[in-house]
N, C-alpha and C positions, 0 to 999 in steps of 0.2 A: 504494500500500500504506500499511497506519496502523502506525505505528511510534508508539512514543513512550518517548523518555532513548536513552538506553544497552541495546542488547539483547543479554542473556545465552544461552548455550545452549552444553553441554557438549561438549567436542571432538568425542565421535564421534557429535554429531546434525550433522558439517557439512554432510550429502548430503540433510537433513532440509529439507521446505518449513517456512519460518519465518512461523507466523501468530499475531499477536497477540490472544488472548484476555482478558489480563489485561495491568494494569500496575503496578508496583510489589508491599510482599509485605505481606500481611493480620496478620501479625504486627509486623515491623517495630522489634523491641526487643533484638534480639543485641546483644551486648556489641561485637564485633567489625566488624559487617556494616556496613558504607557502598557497597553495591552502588549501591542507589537515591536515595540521598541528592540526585540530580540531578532528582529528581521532586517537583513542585508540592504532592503528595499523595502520601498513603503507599498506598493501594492504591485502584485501581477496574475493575471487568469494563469490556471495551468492549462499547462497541452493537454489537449482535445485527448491524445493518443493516452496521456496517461491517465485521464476519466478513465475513456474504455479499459484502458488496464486492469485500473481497480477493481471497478464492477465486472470485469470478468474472471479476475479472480473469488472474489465473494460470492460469484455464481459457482464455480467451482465446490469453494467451501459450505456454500448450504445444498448442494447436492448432497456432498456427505456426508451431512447432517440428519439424512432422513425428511421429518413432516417441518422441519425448521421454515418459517417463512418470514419474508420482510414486505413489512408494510408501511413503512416510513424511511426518506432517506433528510438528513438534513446537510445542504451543503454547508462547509467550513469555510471559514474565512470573515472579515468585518463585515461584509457586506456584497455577498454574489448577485444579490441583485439587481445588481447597478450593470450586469452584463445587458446588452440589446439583448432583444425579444431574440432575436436569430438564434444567440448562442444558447440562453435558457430555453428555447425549445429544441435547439438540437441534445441536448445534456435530455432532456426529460426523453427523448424521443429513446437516448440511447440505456437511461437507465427500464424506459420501460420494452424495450427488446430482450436485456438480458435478463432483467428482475420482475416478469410480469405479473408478481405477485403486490407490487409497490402502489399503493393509493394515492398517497399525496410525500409533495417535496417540500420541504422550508429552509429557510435560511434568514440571518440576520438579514438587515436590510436599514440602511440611512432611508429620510424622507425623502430626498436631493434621488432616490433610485426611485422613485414612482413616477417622479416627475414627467422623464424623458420617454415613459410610456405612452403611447394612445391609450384610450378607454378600451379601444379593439385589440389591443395587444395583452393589456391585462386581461381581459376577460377571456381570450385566446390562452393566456399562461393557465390560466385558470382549468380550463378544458384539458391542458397538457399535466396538471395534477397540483401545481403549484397554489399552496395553501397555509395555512400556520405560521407568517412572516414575524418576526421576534424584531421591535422598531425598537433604537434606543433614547426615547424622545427625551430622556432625565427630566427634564419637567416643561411646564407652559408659562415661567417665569419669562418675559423677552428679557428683560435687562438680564438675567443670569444666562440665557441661550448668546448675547450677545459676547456678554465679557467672556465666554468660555470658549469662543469661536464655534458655535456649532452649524455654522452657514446656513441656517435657517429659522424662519419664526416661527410662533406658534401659530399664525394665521395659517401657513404652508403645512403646518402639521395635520391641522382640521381640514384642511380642502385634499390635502393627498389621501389622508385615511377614509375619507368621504367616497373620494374615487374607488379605493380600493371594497368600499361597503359596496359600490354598485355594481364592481367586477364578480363579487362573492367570497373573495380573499381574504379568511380572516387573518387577524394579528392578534398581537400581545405587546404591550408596553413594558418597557424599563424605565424606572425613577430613579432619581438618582436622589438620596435625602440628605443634604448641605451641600446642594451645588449653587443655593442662594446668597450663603454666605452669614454670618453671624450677625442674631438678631433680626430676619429676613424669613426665616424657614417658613414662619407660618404662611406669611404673605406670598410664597412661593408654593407653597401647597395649595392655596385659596387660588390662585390660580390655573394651578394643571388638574385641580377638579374640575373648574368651568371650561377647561378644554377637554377632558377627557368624559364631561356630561354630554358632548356636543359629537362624538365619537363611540366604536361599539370593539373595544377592544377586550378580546375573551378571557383578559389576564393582564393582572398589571402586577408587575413587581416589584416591588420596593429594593434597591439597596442602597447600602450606606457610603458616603463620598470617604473614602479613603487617599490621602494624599502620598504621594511618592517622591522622594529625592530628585529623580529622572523624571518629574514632569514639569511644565510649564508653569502650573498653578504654585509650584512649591516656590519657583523663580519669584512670581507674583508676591507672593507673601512676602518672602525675603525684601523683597523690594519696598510693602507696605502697602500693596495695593488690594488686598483683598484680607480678610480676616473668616481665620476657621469655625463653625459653627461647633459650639458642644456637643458632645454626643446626647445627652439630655435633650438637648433640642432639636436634634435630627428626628430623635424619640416622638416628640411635640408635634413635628411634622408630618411624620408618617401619620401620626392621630388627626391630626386637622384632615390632612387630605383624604383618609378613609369617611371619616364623620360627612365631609361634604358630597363626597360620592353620590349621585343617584342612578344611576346604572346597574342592570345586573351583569356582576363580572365576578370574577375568583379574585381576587385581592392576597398577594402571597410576598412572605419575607425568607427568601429560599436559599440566597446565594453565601457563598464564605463573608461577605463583606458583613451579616447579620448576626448580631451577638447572640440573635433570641430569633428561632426561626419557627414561625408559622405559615399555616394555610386557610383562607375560608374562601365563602360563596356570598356573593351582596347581593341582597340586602337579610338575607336568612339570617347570617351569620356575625351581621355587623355588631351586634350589640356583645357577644361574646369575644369577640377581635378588640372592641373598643378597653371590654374588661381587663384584655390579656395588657394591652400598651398601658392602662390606667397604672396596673401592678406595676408593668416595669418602670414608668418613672415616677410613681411615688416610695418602690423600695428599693432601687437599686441605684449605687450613689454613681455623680459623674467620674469617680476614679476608677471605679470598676469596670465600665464600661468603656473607658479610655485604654486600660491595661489590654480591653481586650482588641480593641483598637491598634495599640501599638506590636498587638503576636500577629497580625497579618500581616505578616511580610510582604505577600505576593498576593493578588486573589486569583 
């Protein structure tokens, strides 16, 4: 198989066959992000030849396997999406030649990769199996999408995910909780609710901004130009933003980046979710939660 760095994929693609499409992310300028920084280059498609390699090898191995079947593939990489329509239907075409047992495909995906779609093309990917897209919106703060370089607004968030509601493509959201900045959180959660009411994403997940030596934002701070939110108030954040939620979604705290990791269903569940964050920040002190802060090394 062609791997190449460190390869990402969100908790609940763990049952997902993991094929490399891309490497690294076409943008590449977040304030924050040092996913890829382990990579020679900032982004490149793999050869076509070494797809087919893959998946013909993993056809190999689930022969073997007997009644073994695959029913999800997610491609790897920041964001395969951003390939033209040509290339993601030829990748589907070839995964489903050798793996006709495959329903649907996902992959991360920037908003900035919806964009350069037609409506006809998504809804064509769509027909081709492509489904389940993992967006990393961090929140619908503009001023914090701006200072963090995420090349896009919240407006472009609402009108691509819109597009993608009318293709049938669902998604899933990532939050990112202190990418507002101290003393801000809440006012940054009050808003990626009103964005994320306006939208039908079947999963938003919360994680927590963890800063890095080797990123931009640590430069930032050094500098004096941004200041770290507590973890207490990341806490705060995730609270507001769930509380103003009105949508039914799964609302989940899953990744390494989460001291305290949960799952629920909104609005079933909200009131037992609300109870779980009440607990954590009325007993659990900011040091503790710092400490646990400072054992992530890497997420």
């Amino acid at each position: 198989m062609h791997y190449t760095g460190t390869i990402w994929r969100p908790p609940y693609e763990a049952a997902s066959l993991l094929i490399e499409a891309t490497a690294g992310c076409t943008h590449h300028k977040c304030k924050f992000c040092t996913l890829y920084n382990d990579l020679p280059f900032p982004f490149r498609m793999s050869p076509m030849e070494d797809i087919e390699s893959d998946l013909q090898e993993v056809k190999r191995a689930v022969k073997g396997c007997g009644s073994r079947r695959i029913r999800r593939v997610f491609l790897t990489g920041a964001n395969p999406f951003v390939l033209s329509y040509d290339k993601l239907a030829a990748i589907a075409k070839q995964i489903r030649r050798r793996l006709p047992s495959v329903e649907s495909i996902g992959s991360f995906a920037r908003i900035t990769d919806v964009t350069t779609k037609t409506d006809e093309e998504l809804a064509e990917l769509r027909a081709f199996g492509y489904d389940g897209l993992t967006i990393g919106i961090e929140t619908g703060d503009e001023e914090a999408l701006r200072f963090m370089n995420k090349g896009y607004t919240s407006q472009d968030i609402c009108s691509q995910c819109q597009r993608l509601d009318a293709a049938g493509i669902r998604y899933s959201f990532f939050y990112l909780a202190g990418i507002s900045g101290a003393g801000r959180g809440e006012i940054g959660a009050k808003r990626t609710a009103d964005l994320c009411n306006q939208t039908h994403p079947v999963l938003i997940g919360a994680n927590m901004l963890t800063v890095y030596p080797d990123s931009e934002l640590y430069a930032e701070i050094r500098r004096g130009n941004w200041q770290e939110e507590g973890e207490l108030e990341k806490y705060k954040e995730v609270r507001t933003l769930m509380e103003n939620l009105q949508i039914p979604t799964v609302f989940a705290a899953m990744g390494a980046s989460n001291a305290y990791q949960f799952q629920g269903q909104l609005p079933k569940d909200k009131k037992k979710l609300l109870s779980l964050l009440d607990e954590i920040i009325g007993n659990i002190s900011e040091e503790e939660l710092r400490q646990y802060r400072d054992s992530v090394h890497h997420l």
